[in-house]
C-alpha positions in Angstrom: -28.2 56.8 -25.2 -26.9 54.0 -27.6 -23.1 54.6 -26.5 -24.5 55.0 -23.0 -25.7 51.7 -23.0 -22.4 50.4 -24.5 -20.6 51.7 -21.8 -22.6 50.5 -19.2 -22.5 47.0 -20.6 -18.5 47.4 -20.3 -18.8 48.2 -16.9 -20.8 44.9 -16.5 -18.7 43.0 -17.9 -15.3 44.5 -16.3 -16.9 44.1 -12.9 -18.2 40.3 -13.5 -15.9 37.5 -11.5 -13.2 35.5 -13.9 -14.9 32.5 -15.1 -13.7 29.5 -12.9 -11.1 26.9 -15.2 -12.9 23.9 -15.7 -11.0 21.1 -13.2 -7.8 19.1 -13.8 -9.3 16.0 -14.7 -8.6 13.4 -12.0 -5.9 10.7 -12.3 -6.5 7.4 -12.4 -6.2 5.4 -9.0 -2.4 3.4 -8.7 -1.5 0.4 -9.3 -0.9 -1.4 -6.3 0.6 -4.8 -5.5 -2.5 -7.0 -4.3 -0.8 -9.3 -1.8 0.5 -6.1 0.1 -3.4 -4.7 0.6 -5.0 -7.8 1.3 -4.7 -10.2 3.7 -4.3 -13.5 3.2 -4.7 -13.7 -0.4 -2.5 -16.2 -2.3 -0.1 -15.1 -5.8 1.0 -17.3 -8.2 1.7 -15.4 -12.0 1.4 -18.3 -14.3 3.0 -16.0 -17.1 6.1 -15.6 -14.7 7.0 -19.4 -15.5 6.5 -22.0 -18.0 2.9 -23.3 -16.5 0.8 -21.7 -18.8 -0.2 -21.4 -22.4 3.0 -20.4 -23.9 5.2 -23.2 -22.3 7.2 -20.6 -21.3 7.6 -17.4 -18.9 7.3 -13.6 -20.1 6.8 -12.1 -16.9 9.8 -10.9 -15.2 10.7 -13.1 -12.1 9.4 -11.9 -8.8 6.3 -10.6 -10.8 3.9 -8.6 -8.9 0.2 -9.0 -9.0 -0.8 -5.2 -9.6 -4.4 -4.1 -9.7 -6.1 -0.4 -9.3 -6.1 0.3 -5.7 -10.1 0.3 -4.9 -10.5 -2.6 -6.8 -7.7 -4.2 -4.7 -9.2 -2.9 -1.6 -12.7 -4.7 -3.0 -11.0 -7.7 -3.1 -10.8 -8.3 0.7 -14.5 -8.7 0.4 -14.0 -11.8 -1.2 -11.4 -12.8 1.1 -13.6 -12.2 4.2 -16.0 -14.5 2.6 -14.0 -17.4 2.1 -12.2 -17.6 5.4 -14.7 -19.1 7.7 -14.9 -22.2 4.6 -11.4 -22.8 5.2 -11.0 -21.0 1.6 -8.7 -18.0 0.2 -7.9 -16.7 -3.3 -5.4 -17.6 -5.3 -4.5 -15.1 -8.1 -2.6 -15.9 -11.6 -2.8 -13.3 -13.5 -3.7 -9.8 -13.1 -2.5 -6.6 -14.2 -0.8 -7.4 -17.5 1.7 -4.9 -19.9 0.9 -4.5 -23.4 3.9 -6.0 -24.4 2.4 -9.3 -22.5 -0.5 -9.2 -24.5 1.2 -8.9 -27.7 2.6 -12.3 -26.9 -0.7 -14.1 -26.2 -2.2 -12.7 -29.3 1.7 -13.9 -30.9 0.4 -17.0 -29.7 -3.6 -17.1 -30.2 -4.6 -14.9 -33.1 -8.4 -15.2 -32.3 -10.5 -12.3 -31.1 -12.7 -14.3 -28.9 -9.9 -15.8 -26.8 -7.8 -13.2 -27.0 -8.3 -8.6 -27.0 -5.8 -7.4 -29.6 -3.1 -5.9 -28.5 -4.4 -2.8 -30.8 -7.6 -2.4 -28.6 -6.5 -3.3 -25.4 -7.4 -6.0 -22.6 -9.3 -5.5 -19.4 -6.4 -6.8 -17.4 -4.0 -4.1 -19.3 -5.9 -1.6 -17.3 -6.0 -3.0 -14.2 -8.8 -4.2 -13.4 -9.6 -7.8 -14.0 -8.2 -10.7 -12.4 -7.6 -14.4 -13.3 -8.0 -16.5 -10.2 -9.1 -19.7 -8.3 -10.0 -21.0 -4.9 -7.4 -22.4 -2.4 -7.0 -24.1 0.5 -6.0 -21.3 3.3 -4.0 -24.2 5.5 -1.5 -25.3 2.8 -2.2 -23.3 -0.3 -3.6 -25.9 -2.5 -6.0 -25.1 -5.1 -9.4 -26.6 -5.3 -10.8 -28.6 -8.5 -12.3 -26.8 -10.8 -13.7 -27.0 -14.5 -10.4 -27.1 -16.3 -7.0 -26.1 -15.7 -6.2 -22.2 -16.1 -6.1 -20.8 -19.8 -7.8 -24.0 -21.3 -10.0 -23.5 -24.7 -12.0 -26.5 -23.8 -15.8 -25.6 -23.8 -15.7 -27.2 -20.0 -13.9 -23.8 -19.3 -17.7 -21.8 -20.5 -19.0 -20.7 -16.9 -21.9 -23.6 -16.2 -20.8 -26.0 -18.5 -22.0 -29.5 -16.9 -20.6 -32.1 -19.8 -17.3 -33.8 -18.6 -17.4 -31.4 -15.0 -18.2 -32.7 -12.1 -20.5 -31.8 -9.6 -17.6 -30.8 -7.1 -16.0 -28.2 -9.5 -19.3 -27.1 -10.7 -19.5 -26.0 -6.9 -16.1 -24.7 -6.5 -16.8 -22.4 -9.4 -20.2 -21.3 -8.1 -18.5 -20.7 -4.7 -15.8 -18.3 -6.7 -18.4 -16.3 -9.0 -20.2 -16.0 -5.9 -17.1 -14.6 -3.5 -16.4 -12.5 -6.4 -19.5 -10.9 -7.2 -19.5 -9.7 -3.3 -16.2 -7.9 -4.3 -17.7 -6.3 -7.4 -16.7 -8.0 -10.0 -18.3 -9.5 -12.8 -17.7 -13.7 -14.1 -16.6 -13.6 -18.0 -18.9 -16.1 -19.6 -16.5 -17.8 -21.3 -14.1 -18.7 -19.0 -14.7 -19.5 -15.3 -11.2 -17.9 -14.2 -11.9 -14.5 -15.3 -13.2 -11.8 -13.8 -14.0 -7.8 -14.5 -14.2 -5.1 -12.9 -17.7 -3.7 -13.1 -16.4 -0.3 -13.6 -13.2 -1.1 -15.8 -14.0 1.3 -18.3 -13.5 4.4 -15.5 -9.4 3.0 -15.9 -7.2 3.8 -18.5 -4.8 1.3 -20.6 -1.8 1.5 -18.5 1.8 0.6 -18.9 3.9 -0.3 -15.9 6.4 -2.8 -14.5 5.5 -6.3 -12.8 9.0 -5.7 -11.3 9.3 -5.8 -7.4 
């Protein structure tokens, strides 16, 4: 009965469907250039000259603003939002290589202004965005708290010492256009903000090339 029973539980098994392969996991979404997906947005890459930090550019020139695509999509939320006000936005920095953020952290060696290149930065996966407002008739950007990449404590989202009450606004009106598009403000700079599903992208390493 014993090697019946054996026998029987061959069968079973024999005649039982293959177990199903787990599924390939899914790949992360592109990176796609933002001024080609939304409308109306604006794109100056302050690493692509010498107006920023460093004094000089490490972007190549003709740097693309790249972003993950549904994040870029979200974006003309934000855009939508602005237009009746006469507003757009206007991006400097988004996607950014690792080599790039090897040479802010070159230049600022300090974990709370800058993600080691070790660990990684938000914007190295796509999916955070350094930005202000602008005027959609001749491009000009509106005042706000500090200029772009300051260390001032002005630049701390809701400072009120040394800001005045029209940037105050202008930064409210961002965080607020923003927000619509699914992103989160960074505390400590009013320019920044994340993705509040970053951690779903990878680290990525592409090419800002055209």
């Amino acid at each position: 009965m014993r090697h019946v029973g054996r026998c029987a539980l061959l069968l079973l098994l024999l005649a039982a469907p293959p177990a199903l392969a787990a599924p390939p996991a899914l790949a992360a979404p592109p990176l796609v250039d933002v001024s080609k997906v939304v409308p109306g947005i604006r794109v100056d890459l302050r690493y692509a000259s010498n107006r920023n930090v460093i004094g000089r550019a490490f972007y190549p020139r003709g740097a693309r603003a790249l972003l993950r695509r549904p994040l870029a999509l979200r974006l003309r939320r934000a855009v939508r939002f602005l237009r009746p006000r006469g507003l757009t936005l206007l991006i400097w920095d988004a996607y950014r290589p690792p080599a790039a953020q090897r040479v802010l952290w070159n230049h600022t060696p300090n974990a709370k202004l800058v993600a080691p290149p070790w660990r990684g930065s938000i914007h190295t996966r796509g999916a955070a965005l350094d930005l202000t407002l602008a005027r959609i008739s001749d491009g000009r950007p509106l005042p706000m708290p500090t200029p772009y990449d300051s260390n001032s404590a002005r630049a701390r989202r809701g400072a009120r010492r040394g800001v005045s009450k029209q940037a105050r606004s202008n930064s409210a009106l961002l965080a607020r256009a923003m927000r619509l598009a699914g992103f989160v403000p960074y505390r400590a700079e009013w320019w920044h903000f994340n993705a509040r599903d970053f951690k779903r992208y990878p680290l990525a390493k592409a090419s800002l090339s055209p």
